[in-house]
C-alpha positions in Angstrom: -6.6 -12.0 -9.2 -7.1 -11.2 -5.8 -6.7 -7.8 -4.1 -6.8 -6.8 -0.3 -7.9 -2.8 -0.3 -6.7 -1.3 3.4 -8.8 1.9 4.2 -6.7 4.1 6.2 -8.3 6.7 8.2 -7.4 9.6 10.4 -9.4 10.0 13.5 -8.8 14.1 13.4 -10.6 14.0 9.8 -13.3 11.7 11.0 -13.9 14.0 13.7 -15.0 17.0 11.7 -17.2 14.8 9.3 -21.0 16.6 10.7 -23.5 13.4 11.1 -25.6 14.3 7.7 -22.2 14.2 5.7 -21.3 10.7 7.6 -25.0 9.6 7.1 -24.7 10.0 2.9 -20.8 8.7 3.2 -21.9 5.4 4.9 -24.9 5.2 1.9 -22.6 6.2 -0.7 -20.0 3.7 0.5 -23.0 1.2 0.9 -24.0 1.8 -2.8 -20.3 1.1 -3.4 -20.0 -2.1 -1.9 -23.4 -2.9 -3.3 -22.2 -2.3 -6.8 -19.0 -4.6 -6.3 -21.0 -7.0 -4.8 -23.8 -7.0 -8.0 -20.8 -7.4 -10.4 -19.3 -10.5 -8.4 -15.9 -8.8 -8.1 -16.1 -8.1 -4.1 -15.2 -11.4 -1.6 -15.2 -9.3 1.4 -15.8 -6.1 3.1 -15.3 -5.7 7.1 -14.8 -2.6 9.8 -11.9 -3.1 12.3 -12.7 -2.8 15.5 -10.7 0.4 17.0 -8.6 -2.3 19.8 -5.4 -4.4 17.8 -2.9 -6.0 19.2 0.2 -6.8 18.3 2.6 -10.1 18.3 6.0 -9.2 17.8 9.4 -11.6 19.2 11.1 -10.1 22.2 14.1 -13.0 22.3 12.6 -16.4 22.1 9.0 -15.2 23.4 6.0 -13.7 21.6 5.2 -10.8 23.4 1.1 -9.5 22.9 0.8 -5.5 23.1 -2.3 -3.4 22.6 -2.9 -1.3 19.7 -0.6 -1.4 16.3 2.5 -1.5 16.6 4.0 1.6 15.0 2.9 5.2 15.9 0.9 6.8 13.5 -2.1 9.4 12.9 -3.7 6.8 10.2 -4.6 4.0 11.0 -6.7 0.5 8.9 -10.7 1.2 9.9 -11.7 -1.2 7.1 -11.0 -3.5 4.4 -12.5 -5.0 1.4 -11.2 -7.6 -0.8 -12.0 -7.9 -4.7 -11.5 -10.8 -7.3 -10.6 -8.5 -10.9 -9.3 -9.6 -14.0 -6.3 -7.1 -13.9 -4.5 -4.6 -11.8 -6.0 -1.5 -13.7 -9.3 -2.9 -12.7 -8.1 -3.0 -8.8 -7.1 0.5 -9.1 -10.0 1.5 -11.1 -12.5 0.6 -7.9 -9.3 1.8 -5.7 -9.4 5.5 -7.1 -13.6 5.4 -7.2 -14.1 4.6 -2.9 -16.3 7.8 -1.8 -14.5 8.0 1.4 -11.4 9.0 -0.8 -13.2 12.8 -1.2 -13.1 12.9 3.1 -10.5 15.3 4.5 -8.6 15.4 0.5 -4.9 16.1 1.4 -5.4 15.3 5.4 -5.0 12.2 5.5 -6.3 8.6 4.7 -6.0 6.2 1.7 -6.1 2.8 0.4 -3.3 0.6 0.1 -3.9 -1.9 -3.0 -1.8 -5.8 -1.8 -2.3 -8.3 -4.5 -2.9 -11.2 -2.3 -1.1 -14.5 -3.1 -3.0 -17.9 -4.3 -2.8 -20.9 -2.3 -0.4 -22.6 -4.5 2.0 -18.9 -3.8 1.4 -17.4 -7.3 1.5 -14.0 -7.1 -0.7 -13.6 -10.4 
């Protein structure tokens, strides 16, 4: 089964990281990814470029307009996707992302979506 991991961060959070701490969490995340990647269990990993946009219908026409489309403090920086045998497993890598230990109680998170499979099975 397929999982999507959203990485929400909070910009005020990021901004007190000092560059030597955000120098050994980008290894420590890298070591992270690497170890997913070694097992066979991560599809993909990608940063989100800070500039969105959002399609949403005003009427009959789809109206484009920067940035997400709710207000919020959080927002997605990154993503990763992993192929697991079992939920437990998705929340077991979930619970063990470094950047979890940034700004505890702040702010920030992962979301765990079990993604569908292309003939709409959810499992």
């Amino acid at each position: 089964m397929k999982y999507l991991m959203l990485i929400y961060g909070n910009e005020e959070v990021w901004g007190t990281v000092g560059g030597g701490d955000l120098a050994a969490l980008i290894g420590e995340v890298d070591a992270f990814n690497e170890a997913l990647r070694a097992s066979g269990e991560l599809v993909d990993v990608q940063g989100l470029v800070s500039q969105p946009r959002a399609v949403r219908l005003t009427g009959d026409t789809p109206v484009v307009t920067d940035g997400p489309y709710l207000e919020a403090k959080e927002y997605v920086g990154s993503y990763f996707v992993v192929d697991v045998d079992s939920e437990q497993r998705a929340l077991e890598i979930a619970r063990s992302y470094p950047g979890l230990r940034l700004g505890a109680g702040v702010g920030g998170g992962i979301e765990i979506w079990p993604l569908m499979s292309r003939d709409g099975d959810e499992r």
